[in-house]
C-alpha positions in Angstrom: 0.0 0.0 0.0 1.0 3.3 -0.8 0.5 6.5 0.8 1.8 8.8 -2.6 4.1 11.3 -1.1 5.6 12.5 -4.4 7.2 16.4 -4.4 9.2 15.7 -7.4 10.1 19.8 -8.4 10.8 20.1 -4.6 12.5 16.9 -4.1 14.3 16.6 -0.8 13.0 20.2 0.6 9.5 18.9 2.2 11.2 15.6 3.3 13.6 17.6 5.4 11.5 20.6 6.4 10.2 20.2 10.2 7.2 22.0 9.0 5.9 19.0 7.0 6.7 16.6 9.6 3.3 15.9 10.9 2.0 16.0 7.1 4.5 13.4 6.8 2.7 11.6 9.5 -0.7 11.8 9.2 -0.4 10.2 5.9 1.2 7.1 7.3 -1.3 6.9 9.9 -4.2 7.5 7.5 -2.6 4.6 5.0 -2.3 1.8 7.6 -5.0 2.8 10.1 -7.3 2.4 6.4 -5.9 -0.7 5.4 -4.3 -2.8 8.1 -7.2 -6.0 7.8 -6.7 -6.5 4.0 -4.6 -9.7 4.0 -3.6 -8.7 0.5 -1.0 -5.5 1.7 2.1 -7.3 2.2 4.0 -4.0 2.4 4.0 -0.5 3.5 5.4 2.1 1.3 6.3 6.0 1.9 5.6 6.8 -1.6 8.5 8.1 -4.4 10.5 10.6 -5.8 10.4 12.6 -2.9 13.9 12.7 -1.5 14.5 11.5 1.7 15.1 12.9 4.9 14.3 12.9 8.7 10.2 13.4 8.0 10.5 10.0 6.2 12.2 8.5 9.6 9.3 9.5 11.2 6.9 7.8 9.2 9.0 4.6 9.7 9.3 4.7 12.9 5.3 5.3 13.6 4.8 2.0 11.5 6.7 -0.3 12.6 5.5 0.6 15.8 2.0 0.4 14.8 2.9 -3.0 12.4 5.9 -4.9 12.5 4.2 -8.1 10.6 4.7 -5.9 6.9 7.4 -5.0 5.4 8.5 -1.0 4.9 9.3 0.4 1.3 10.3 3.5 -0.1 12.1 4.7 -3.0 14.7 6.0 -3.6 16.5 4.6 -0.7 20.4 6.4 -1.4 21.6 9.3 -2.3 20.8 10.8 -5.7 24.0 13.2 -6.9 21.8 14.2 -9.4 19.6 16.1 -7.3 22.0 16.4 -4.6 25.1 17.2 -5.4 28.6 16.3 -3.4 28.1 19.7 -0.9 24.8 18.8 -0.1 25.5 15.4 1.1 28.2 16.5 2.5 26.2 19.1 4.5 23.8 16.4 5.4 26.5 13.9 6.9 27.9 17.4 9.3 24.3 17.6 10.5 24.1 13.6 11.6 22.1 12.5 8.5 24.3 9.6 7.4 24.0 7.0 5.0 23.5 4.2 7.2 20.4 6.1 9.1 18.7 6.7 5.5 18.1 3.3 4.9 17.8 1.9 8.5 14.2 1.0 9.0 13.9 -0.1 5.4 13.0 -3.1 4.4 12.9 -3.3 1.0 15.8 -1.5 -1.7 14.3 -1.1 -5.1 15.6 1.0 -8.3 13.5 2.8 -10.3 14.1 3.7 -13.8 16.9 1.1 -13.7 19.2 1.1 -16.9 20.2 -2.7 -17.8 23.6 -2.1 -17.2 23.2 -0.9 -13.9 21.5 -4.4 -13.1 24.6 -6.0 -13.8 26.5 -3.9 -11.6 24.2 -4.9 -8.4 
C-alpha cells in the first residue's frame, strides 16, 4: 500500500523541512490505520520521488511501531548526486544525517528507472 508522497520539483525540501513533519505523519497513519485488515498489503510504502530525509524517519518509525508483521518500502532509498550534489550530502553527513540512518528501517531496496547495465553492476 502506498501512501503517494511525491514532491518531485521540490525533491528533498519537504522531506527535510520540520514544517511537514506531521504531514508526513498523518499520511502514514491515515494509509495503515485504512488498510491494516486486507490480507492482500504485504507492504508499507512511503511513496517516491520525494527525497528522503528525517520526515521519512518519522513515518518509519510510527509504523513499525504500529505493524511490525509488513514490510516498509520507499524509494529512492540512497543518495541521488543528481539532485543532490557532493556539498549537499556533505552538509547532510555534518548535521548527523548519514547514510547508514537513510536506509535503517527499510525493508525493501528497489531502483526505479533502472538502466540494464546498472542491473549487472548490483
Amino acid at each position: 500500500d502506498e501512501r503517494n508522497i511525491e514532491s518531485h520539483f521540490f525533491w528533498h525540501k519537504m522531506a527535510r523541512d520540520e514544517k511537514w513533519e506531521k504531514a508526513f505523519e498523518a499520511r502514514a497513519v491515515h494509509m495503515l490505520e485504512r488498510d491494516k485488515n486486507h490480507p492482500s498489503i504485504i507492504m508499507w510504502s512511503l511513496g517516491n520521488e520525494a527525497g528522503f530525509g528525517p520526515n521519512h524517519k518519522t513515518m518509519v518509525r510510527w509504523i513499525k511501531e504500529r505493524d511490525q508483521s509488513r514490510l516498509v518500502h520507499y524509494e529512492p532509498d540512497k543518495w541521488d548526486k543528481d539532485y543532490d550534489g557532493e556539498e549537499e550530502e556533505e552538509k547532510l553527513i555534518a548535521n548527523g544525517f548519514s547514510m547508514k540512518e537513510r536506509v535503517a528501517g527499510l525493508d525493501v531496496i528497489s531502483f526505479m528507472y533502472i538502466r540494464p547495465h546498472e542491473l549487472q553492476e548490483r
